[in-house]
C-alpha positions as CSV (number, residue, x, y, z in Angstrom):
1,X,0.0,0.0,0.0
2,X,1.2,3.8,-0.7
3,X,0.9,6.5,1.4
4,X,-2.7,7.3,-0.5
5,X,-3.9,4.0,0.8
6,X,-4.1,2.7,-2.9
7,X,-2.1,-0.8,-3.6
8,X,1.1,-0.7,-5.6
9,X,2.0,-2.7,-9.0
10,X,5.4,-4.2,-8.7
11,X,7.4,-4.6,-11.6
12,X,6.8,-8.3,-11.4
13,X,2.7,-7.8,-11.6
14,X,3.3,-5.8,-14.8
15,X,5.5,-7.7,-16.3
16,X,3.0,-10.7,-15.8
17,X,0.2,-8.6,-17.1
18,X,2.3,-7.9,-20.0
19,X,3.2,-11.5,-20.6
20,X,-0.6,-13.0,-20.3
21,X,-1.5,-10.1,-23.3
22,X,1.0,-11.1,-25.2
23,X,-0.3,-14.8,-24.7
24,X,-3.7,-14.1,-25.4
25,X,-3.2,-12.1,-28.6
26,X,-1.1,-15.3,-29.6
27,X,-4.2,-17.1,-28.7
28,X,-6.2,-15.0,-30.9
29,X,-3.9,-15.1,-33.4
30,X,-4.4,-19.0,-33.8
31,X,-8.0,-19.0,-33.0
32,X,-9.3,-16.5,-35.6
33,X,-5.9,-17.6,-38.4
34,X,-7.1,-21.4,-38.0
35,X,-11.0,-20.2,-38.6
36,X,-10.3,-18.0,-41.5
37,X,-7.7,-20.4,-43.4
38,X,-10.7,-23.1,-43.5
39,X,-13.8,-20.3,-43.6
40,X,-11.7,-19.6,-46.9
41,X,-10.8,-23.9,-47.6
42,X,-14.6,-24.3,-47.1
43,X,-15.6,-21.2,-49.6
44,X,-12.6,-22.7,-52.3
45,X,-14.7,-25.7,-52.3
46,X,-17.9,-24.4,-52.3
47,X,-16.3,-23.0,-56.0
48,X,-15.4,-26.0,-57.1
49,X,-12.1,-25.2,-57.0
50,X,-10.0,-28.9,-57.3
51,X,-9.6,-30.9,-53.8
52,X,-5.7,-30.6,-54.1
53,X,-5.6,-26.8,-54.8
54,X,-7.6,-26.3,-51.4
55,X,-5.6,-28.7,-49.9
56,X,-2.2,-27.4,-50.8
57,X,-3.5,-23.6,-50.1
58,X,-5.4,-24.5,-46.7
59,X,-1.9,-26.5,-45.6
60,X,0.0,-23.2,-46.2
61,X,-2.1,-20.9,-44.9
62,X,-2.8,-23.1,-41.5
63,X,1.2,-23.1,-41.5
64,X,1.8,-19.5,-42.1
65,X,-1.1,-19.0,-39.0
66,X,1.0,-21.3,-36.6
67,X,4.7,-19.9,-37.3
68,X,2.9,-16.3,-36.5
69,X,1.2,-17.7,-33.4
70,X,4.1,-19.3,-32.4
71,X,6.5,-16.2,-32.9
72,X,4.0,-14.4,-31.1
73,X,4.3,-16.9,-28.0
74,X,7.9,-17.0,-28.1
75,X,7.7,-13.4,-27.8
76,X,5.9,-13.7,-24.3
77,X,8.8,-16.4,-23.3
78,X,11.3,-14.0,-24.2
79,X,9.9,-11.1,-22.2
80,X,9.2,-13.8,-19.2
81,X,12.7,-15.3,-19.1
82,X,14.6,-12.1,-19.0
83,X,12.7,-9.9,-17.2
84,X,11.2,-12.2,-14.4
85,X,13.2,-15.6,-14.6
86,X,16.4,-15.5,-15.6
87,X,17.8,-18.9,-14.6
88,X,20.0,-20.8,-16.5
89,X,16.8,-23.9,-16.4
90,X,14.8,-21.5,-17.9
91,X,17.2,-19.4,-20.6
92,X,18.2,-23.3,-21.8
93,X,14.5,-24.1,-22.3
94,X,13.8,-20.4,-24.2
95,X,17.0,-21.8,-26.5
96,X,14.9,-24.8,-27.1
97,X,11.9,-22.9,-28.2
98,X,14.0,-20.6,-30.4
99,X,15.2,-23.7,-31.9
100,X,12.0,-25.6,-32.6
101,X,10.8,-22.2,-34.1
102,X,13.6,-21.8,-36.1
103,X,13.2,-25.3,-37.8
104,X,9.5,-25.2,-37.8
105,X,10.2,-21.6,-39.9
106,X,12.6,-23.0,-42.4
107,X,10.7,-25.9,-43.3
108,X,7.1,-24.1,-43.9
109,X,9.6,-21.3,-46.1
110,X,10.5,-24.3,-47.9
111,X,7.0,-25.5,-48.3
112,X,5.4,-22.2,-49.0
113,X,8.6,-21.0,-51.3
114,X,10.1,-23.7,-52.4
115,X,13.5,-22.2,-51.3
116,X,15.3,-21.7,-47.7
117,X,15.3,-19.1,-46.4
118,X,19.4,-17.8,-47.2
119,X,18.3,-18.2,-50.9
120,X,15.8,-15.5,-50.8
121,X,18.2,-12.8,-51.8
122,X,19.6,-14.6,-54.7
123,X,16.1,-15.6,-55.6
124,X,14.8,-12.2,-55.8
125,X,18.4,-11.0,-57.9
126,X,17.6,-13.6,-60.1
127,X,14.2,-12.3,-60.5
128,X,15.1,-8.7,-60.4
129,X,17.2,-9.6,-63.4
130,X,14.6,-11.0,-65.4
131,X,12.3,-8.3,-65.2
132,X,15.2,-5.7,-66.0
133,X,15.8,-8.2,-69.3
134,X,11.6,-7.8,-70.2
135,X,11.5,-4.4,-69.5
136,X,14.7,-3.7,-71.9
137,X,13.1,-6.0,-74.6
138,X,9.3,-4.0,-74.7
139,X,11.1,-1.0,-74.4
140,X,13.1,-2.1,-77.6
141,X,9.7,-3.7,-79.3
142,X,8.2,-0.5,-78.4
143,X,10.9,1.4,-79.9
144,X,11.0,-0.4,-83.0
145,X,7.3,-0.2,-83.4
């Protein structure tokens, strides 16, 4: 209690507050991404859009909502760990969650890309390049024309 007679927030209440947000909108996040991703699978098929189509598109949008959620979540942990619990039992099993994130987002980059992640860069040169080379060739066309 302060002097006022009102009840004081430690650093440790807000710090929880903060975390159990964070956890909730993570929550959310997977709640309303799941729902959406098959809302929109459901309305795909209602189109007669082709089974594997839906099924490819509903797989990579259900993984893009779980490496969000789960970034979002490992968020909270990070917050947690360093500001509350900094022990060495719980900074090795925030490493482990950083690792398991990191793997699960290289292999739904490679599923939803087709590429890892380190060959984005020379993915996009590559592209980069081929639009610079059809851009130079209508220009010429155009020019001839």
């Amino acid at each position: 209690m302060d002097r006022a007679g009102g009840a004081l927030v430690s650093y440790h209440d807000v710090v929880e507050a903060a975390v159990i947000a964070i956890e909730s909108i993570a929550v959310a996040i997977l709640a309303i991404g799941v729902a959406w991703v098959l809302a929109r699978a459901g309305l795909h098929r209602l189109q007669r859009r082709p089974w594997e189509t839906v099924f490819v598109e509903t797989r990579l949008g259900l993984g893009r909502v779980l490496l969000l959620g789960l970034e979002v979540l490992i968020a909270a942990d990070i917050i947690l760990t360093v500001a509350l619990e900094l022990t060495l039992v719980n900074v090795g099993a925030l490493g482990l969650l950083v690792l398991i994130r990191t793997f699960l987002s290289w292999a739904i980059e490679v599923e939803t890309e087709g590429r890892w992640p380190w060959q984005a860069s020379e993915t996009r040169e590559a592209e980069r390049r081929m639009l610079d080379d059809e851009n130079r060739s209508r220009a010429n066309r155009n020019h001839q024309a």
